[in-house]
C-alpha positions in Angstrom: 17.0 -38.4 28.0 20.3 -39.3 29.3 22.2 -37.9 26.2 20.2 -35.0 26.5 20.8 -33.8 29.9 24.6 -34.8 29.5 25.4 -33.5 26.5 24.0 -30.0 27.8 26.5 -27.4 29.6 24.8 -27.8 33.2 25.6 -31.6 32.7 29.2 -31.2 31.7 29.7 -29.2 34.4 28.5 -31.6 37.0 30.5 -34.4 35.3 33.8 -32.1 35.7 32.6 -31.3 39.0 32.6 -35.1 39.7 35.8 -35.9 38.6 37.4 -33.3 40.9 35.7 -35.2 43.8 36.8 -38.0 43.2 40.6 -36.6 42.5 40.6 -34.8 45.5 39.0 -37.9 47.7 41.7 -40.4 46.8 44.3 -37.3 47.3 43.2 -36.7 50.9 43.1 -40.6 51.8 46.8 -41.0 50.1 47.6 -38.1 52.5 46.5 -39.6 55.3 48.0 -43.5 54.4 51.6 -41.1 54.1 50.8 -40.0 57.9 50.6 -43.4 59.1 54.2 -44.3 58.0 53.5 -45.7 54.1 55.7 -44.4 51.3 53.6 -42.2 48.4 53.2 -45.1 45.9 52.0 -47.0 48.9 50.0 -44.5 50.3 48.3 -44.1 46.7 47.9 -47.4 46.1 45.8 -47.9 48.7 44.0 -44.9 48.6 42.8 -46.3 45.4 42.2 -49.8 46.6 40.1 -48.5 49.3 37.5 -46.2 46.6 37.0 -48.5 44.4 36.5 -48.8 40.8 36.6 -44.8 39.9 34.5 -45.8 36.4 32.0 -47.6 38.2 32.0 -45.5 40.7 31.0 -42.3 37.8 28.1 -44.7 36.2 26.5 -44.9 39.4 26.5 -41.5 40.2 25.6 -40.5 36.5 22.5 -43.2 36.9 21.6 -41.2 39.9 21.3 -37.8 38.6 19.3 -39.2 35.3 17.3 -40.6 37.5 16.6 -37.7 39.7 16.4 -35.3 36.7 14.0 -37.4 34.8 11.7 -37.2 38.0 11.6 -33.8 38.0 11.2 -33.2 34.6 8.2 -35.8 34.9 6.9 -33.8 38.0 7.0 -30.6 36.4 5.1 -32.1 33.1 2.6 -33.5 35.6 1.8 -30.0 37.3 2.0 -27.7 34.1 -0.6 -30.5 32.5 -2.9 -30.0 36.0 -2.6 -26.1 36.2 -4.0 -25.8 32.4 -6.9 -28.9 32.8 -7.8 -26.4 36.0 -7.4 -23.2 33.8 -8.5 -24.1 30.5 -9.4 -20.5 29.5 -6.0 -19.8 30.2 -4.2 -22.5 28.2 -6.1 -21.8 25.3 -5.1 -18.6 25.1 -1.9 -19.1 26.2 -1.8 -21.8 22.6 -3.2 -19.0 20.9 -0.6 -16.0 21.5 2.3 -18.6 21.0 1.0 -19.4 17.4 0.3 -15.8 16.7 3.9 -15.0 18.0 5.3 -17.6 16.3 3.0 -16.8 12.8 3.9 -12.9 12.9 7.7 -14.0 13.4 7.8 -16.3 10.8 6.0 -13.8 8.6 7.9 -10.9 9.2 11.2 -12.8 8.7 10.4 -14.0 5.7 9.1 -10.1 4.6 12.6 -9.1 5.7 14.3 -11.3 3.9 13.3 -10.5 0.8 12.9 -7.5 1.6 16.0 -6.3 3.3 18.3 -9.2 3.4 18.6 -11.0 0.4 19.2 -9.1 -3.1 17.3 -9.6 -6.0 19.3 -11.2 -8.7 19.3 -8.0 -10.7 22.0 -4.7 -11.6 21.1 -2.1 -9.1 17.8 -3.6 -8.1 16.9 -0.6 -5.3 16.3 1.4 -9.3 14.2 -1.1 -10.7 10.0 -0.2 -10.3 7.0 -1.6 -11.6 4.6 1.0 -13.1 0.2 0.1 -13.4 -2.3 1.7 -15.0 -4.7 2.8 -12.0 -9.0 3.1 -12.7 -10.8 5.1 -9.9 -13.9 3.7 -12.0 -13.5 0.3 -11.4 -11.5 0.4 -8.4 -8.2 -0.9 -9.6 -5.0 0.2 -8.1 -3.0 -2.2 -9.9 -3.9 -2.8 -13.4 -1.8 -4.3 -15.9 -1.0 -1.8 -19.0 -1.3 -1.6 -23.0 1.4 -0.9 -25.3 0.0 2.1 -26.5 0.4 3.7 -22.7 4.2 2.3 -22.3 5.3 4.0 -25.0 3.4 7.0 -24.1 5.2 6.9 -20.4 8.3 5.9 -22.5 8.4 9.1 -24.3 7.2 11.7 -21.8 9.3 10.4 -18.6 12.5 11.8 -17.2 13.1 9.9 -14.3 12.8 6.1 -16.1 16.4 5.5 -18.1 14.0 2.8 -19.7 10.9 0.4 -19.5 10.0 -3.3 -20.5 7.1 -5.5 -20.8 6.5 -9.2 -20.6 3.3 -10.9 -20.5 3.1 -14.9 -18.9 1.5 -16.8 -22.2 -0.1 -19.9 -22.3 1.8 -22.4 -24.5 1.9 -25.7 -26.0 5.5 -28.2 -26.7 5.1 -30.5 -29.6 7.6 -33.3 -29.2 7.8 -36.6 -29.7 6.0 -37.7 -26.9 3.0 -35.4 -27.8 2.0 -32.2 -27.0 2.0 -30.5 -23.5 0.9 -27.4 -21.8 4.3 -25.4 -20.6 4.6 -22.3 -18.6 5.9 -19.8 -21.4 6.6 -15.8 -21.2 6.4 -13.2 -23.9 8.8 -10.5 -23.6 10.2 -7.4 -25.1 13.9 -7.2 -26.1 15.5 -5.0 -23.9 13.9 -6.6 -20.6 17.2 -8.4 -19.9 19.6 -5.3 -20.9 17.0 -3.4 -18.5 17.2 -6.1 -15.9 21.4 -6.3 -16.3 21.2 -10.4 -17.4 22.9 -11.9 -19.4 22.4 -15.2 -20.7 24.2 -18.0 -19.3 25.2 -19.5 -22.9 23.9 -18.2 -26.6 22.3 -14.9 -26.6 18.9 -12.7 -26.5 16.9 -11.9 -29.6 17.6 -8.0 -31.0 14.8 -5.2 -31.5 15.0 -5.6 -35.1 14.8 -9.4 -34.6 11.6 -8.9 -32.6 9.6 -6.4 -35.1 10.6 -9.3 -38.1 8.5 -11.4 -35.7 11.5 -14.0 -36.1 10.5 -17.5 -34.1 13.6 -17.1 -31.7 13.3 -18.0 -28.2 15.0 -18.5 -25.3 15.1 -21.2 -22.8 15.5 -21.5 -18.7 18.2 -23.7 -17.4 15.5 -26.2 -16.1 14.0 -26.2 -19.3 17.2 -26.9 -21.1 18.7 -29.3 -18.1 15.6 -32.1 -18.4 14.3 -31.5 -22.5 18.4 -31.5 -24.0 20.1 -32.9 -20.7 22.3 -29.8 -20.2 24.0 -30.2 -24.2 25.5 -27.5 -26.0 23.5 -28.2 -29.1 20.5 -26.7 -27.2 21.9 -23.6 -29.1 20.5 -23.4 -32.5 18.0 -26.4 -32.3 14.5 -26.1 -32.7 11.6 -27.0 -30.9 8.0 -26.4 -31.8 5.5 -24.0 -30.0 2.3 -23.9 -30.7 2.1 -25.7 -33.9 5.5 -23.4 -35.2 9.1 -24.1 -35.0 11.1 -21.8 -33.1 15.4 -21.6 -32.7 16.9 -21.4 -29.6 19.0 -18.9 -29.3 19.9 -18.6 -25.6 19.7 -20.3 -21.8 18.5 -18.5 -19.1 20.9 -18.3 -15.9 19.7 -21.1 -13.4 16.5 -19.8 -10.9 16.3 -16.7 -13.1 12.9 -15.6 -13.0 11.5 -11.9 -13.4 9.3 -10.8 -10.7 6.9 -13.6 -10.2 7.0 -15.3 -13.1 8.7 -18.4 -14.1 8.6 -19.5 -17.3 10.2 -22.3 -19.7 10.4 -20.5 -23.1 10.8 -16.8 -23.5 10.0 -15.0 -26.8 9.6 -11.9 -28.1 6.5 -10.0 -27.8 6.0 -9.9 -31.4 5.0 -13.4 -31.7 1.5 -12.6 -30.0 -1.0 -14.0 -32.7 -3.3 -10.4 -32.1 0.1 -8.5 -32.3 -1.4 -6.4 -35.2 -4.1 -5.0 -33.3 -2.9 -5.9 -29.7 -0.1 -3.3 -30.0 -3.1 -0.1 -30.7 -4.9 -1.2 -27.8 -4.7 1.8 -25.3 -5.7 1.9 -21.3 -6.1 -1.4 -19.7 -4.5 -5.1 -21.4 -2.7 -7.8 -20.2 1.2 -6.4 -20.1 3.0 -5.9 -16.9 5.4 -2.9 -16.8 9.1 -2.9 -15.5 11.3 0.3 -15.3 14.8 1.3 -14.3 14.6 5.1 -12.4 17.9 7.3 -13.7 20.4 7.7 -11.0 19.7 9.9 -8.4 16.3 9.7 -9.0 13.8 8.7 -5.9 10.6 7.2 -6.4 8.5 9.9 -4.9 10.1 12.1 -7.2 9.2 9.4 -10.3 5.6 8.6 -8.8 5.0 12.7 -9.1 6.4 12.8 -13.0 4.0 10.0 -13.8 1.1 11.1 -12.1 1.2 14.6 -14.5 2.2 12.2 -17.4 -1.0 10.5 -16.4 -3.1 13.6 -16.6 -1.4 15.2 -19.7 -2.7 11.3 -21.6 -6.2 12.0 -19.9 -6.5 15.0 -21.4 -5.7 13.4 -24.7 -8.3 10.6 -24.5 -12.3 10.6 -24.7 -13.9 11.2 -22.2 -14.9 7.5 -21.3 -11.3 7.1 -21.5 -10.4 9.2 -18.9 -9.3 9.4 -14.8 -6.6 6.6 -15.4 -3.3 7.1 -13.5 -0.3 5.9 -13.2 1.1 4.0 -9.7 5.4 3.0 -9.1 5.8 0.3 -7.2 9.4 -0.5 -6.3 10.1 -4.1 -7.2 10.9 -5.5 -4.2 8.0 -4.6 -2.6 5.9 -5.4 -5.4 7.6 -9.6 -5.3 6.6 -9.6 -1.7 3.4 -9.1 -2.3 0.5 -6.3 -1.3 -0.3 -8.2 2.1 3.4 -8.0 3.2 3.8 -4.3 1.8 1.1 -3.5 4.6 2.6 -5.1 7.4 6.0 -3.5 6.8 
């Protein structure tokens, strides 16, 4: 308590304010020991004799005011406890609005910050959108999309320079400690060029590598730090997913991450085992939809081209098929989530 109140600015003003006391105490005393006939070094001498040991003198006085602080301080507990075991009502809402205040602050800072403050990891993220397949029918505003419909939206849209998919897949690491579930991603080659990474070491797998279904993949930094201890024959080994061997190729920058998801091998879409069929499928699947708008183009203005591109594919499907749309969510908004989007 003592530390506390001395190390604040109202006690370092009091201890300055002490000091000049006592300076200008022993100066009026050696004044008046000059007046009655002593010379100055006299005069001061004696004017310190008679105050005393000034350092003594200071731990008393600071002993004092600890003392009479701490009483206050305890008085003031003492009546704030009384006034809310009187007004219990009061006090318990009185807890209540603080932790509101201090939930809805914590909360909106943490909006704002990823949000306003801190930049996605990304070229030109403020152009980067995620695009769902809407269903009136089944009350889905934000559907994941099929293959069939990307490329569809690829073809028709002006305002996207270009779109990417990637899926989180469940995988399994055989080593030589066993097999083990890992979080793994499936991806479609230009989703890095789209996204403006690079990798840190080695490099992505091409188009024409992805549709000959070649077992590349590539690897996060964690991934690589704890399985090959950060070596740089990471490049070019092989490790085996899901019963098949697969070359690294490239690592991942450290924390990189797309949207949500976080994953420890990245391949290419390809190497789905339905990928035959999976790639016909049309409306609703599993893939989630990233674009990049042209420059100069605003996402009202992209939301209204997909929303007729929507209806032009409606009018193409059966009728059972029908009253899907199309919704563009910026990316940011999407990563902080639907909750936060309606708060800001």
């Amino acid at each position: 308590m003592r530390g506390r109140f001395f190390g604040s600015s109202r006690g370092t003003r009091a201890l300055e304010d002490l000091d000049q006391d006592i300076r200008d105490h022993i100066e009026r005393e050696t004044g008046d020991n000059i007046g009655r006939g002593m010379t100055p070094e006299e005069a001061r001498r004696q004017a310190m004799l008679a105050f005393g040991n000034v350092a003594l003198a200071k731990e008393d006085t600071r002993r004092v005011w600890v003392s009479a602080w701490a009483d206050q301080a305890r008085q003031d507990l003492r009546y704030a406890a009384r006034s809310l075991r009187k007004h219990p009502a009061f006090a318990t809402a009185a807890a209540v609005t603080l932790a509101l205040a201090i939930a809805a602050n914590t909360t909106m800072f943490s909006v704002l910050n990823a949000v306003v403050l801190r930049p996605l990891p990304y070229r030109a993220p403020e152009q980067l959108a995620m695009l769902w397949t809407e269903d009136p029918t089944q009350n889905l505003r934000e559907g994941r999309s099929a293959l069939w419909d990307v490329e569809q939206w690829r073809s028709r849209s002006q305002s996207f320079a270009e779109l990417a998919v990637f899926d989180a897949v469940s995988t399994t690491l055989t080593g030589t400690d066993g097999a083990e579930q890992i979080a793994g991603a499936s991806i479609s080659p230009n989703l890095l060029p789209l996204l403006g990474v690079q990798p840190a070491q080695g490099r992505s797998f091409s188009t024409e590598e992805a549709e000959q279904r070649q077992r590349l993949v590539l690897i996060s930094h964690r991934f690589w730090q704890t399985r090959f201890g950060g070596s740089s024959d990471a490049i070019g080994a092989s490790i085996v997913l899901n019963g098949l061997p697969f070359q690294i190729v490239g690592i991942l920058p450290a924390g990189f991450q797309i949207a949500t998801l976080d994953a420890d091998v990245w391949e290419p879409q390809t190497m789905a085992e339905d990928w035959e069929t999976r790639h016909r499928v049309r409306g609703g699947d599993t893939w989630f939809v990233i674009g990049r708008l042209r420059p100069g183009v605003t996402f009202d203005r992209a939301q209204a081209e997909m929303t007729a591109i929507a209806r032009g594919i409606n009018d193409q499907l059966p009728s059972a098929e029908r009253n899907r749309g199309i919704s563009v969510v910026p990316l940011r908004l999407y990563i902080v989530g639907p909750q936060s989007r309606l708060a800001l």
